[in-house]
C-alpha positions in Angstrom: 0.0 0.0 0.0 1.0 3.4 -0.8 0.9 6.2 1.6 -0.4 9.8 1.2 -0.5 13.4 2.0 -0.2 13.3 6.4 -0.9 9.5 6.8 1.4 8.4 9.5 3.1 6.0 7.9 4.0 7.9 4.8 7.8 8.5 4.6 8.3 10.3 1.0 11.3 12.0 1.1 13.1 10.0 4.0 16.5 8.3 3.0 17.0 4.7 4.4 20.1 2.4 4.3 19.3 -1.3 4.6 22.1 -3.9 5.2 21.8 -7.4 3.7 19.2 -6.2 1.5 19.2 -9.4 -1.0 18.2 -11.9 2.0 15.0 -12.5 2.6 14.7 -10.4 6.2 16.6 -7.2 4.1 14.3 -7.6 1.0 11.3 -7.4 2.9 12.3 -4.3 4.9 13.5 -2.5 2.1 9.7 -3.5 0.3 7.7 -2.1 3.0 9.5 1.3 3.8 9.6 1.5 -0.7 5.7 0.8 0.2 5.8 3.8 2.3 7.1 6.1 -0.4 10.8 6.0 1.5 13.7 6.1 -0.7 16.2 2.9 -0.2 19.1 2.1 -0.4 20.5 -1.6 -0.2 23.2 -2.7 0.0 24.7 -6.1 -0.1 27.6 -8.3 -2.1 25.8 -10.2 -4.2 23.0 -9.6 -6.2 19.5 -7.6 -4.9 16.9 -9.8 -4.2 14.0 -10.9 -7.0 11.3 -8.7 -5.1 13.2 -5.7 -5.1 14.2 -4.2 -8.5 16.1 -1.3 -9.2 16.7 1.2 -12.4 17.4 4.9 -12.9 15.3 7.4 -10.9 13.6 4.7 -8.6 12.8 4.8 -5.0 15.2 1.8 -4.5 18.8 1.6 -5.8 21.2 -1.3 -4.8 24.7 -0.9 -3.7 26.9 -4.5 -4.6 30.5 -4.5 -3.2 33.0 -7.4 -3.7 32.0 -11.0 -2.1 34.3 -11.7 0.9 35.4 -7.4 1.6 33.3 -5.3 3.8 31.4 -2.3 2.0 33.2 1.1 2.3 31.0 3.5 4.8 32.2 6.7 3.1 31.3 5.2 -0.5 27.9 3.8 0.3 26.9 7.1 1.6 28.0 9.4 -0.6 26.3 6.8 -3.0 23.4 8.1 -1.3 23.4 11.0 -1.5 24.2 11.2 -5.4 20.9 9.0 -6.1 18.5 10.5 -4.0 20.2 14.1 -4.0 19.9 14.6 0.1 23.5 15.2 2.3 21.4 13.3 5.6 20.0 9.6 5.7 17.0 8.9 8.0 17.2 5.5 8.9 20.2 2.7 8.8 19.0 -0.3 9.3 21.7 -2.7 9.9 20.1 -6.7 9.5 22.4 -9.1 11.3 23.2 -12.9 9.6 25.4 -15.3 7.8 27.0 -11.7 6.2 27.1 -9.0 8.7 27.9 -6.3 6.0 26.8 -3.4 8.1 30.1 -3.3 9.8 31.8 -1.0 6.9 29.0 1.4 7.2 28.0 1.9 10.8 31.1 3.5 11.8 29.9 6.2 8.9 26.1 6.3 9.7 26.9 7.1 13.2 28.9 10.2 12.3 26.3 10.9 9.8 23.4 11.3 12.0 25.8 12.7 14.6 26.3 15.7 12.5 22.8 15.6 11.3 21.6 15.5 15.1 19.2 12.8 14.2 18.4 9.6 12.8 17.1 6.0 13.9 19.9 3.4 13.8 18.0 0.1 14.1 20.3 -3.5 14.3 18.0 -6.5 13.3 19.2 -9.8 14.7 18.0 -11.9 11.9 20.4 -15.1 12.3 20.7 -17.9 15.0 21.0 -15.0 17.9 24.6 -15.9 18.9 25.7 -12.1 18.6 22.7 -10.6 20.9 25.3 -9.9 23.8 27.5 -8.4 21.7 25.0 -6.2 19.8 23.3 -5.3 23.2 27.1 -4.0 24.3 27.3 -2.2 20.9 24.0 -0.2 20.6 24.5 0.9 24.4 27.9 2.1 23.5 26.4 4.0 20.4 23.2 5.3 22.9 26.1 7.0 25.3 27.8 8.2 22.0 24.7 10.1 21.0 23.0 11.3 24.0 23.6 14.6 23.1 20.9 14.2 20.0 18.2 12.9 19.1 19.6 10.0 17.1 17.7 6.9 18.1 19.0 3.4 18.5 17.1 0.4 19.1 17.2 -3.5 18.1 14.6 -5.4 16.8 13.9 -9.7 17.6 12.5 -12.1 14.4 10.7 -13.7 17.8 9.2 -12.7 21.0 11.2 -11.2 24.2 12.0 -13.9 26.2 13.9 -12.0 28.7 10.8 -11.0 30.9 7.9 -12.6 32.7 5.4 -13.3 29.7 2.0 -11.3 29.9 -0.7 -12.3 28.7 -1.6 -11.0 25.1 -4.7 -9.0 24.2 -7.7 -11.2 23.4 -7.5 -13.1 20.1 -4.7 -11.5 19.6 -1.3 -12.8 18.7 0.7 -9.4 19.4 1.1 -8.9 23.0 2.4 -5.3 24.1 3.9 -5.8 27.5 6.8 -3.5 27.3 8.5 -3.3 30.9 12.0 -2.5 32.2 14.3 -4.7 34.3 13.0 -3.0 37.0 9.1 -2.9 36.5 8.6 -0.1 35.2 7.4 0.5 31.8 9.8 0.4 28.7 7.2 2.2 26.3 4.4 4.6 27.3 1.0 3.4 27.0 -0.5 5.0 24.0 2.9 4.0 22.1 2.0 0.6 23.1 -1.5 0.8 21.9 -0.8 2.0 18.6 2.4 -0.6 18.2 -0.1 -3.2 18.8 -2.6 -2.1 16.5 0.0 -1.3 13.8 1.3 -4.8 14.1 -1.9 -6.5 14.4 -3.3 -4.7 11.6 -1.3 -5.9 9.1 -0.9 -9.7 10.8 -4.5 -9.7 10.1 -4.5 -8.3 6.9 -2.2 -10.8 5.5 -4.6 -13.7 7.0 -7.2 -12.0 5.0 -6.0 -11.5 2.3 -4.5 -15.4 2.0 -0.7 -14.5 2.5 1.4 -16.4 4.9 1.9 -15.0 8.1 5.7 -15.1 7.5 8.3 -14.0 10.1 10.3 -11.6 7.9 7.3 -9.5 7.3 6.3 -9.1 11.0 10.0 -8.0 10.9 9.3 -5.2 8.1 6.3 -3.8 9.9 7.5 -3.0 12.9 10.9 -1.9 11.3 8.2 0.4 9.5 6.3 1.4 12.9 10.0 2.4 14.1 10.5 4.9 11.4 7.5 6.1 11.3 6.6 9.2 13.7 4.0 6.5 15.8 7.7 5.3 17.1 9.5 8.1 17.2 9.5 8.4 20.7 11.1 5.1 21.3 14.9 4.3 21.6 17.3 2.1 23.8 14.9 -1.0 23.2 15.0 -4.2 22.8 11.8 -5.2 20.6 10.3 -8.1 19.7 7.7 -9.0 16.5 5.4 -10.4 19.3 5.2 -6.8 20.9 7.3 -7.3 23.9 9.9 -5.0 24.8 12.6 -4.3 27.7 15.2 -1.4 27.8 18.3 -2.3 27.1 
């Protein structure tokens, strides 16, 4: 669906850098921002993925840099900033796997957005979940490196939150929205976690409806989507799953 005029989830004119953009998690990300007008960028090392396509003047351009290097930060944003003729990027969303090729460009998006003053750095652990710790330590070191903006950073789970008590979900419901702290007290404010629900549900359902699986990729993509959108914009230093659960990090 395409977004207009003041819909909140219409991002025309906001630049987005998407990390492993050919697998399947990347593709879907970079579909569902291009479905809310957002221009994209991916960027991976081997060829762009069959749903996404590419060509002179279009919403999504692809960035390929040699198998086995890591992509050069500098180069993929000036890249950016050629095709879609804007000096900031909005949103760099770096999607964990088998080929971590965000680590050339984060180093870059950081100082981007630091000079910017804003920005939403998301990190999507979309493999086995072996490098959680290690992302956790890295996105709290880049939260005290920007504290003095209003860059956000946050890190999104292809599953539920498994580090807190479970709640019980709204009726007939699959999301659940029980976002709480370590120590009780609540991660997100309660009309964010309304709307995140109904944002994520919405579209769960719509899916059903419409006779498309359910699959995990795409629950991925929309709350990616709810994230850059200004429904989110309030939320950063999370840990967020697809089933609605969150705790800070």
């Amino acid at each position: 669906m395409n977004y207009i005029g003041d819909h909140q989830l219409n991002l025309l004119g906001k630049v987005a850098i998407v990390t492993s953009a050919a697998s399947t998690t990347g593709a879907a990300i970079c579909r569902e921002l291009l479905n809310s007008n957002a221009n994209v960028l991916g960027v991976d090392s081997i060829p762009a993925h069959k749903t996404t396509n590419s060509n002179k003047g279009s919403h999504f351009q692809f960035f390929r840099y040699p198998e086995g290097s890591a992509p050069e930060g500098p180069e993929v944003v000036e890249f950016a900033k050629r095709v879609y003729l804007r000096d900031n990027v909005d949103f760099f969303i770096d999607v964990l796997g088998e080929r971590h090729v965000g680590k050339g460009v984060e180093g870059e998006m950081v100082e981007v957005m630091r000079g910017q003053g804003y920005g939403l750095v998301v990190s999507v652990l979309a493999g086995d979940g072996k490098e959680e710790k290690a992302v956790i330590l890295t996105v709290k070191a880049l939260l005290s490196q920007l504290e003095s903006t209003t860059v956000r950073c946050n890190i999104v789970l292809p599953r539920g939150i498994s580090l807190l008590p479970w709640k019980a979900p709204f009726p007939d419901k699959r999301i659940s929205v029980a976002c709480e702290a370590e120590n009780g007290d609540t991660a997100i404010d309660p009309s964010t976690k309304i709307a995140m629900h109904e944002h994520l549900a919405a579209h769960v359902e719509g899916r059903k409806k419409g006779g498309y699986l359910v699959e995990q990729e795409r629950d991925v993509a929309n709350l990616i989507l709810f994230l850059c959108t200004r429904l989110g914009d309030g939320l950063s230093g999370l840990m967020i799953g697809t089933d609605g659960n969150a705790r800070a990090l």
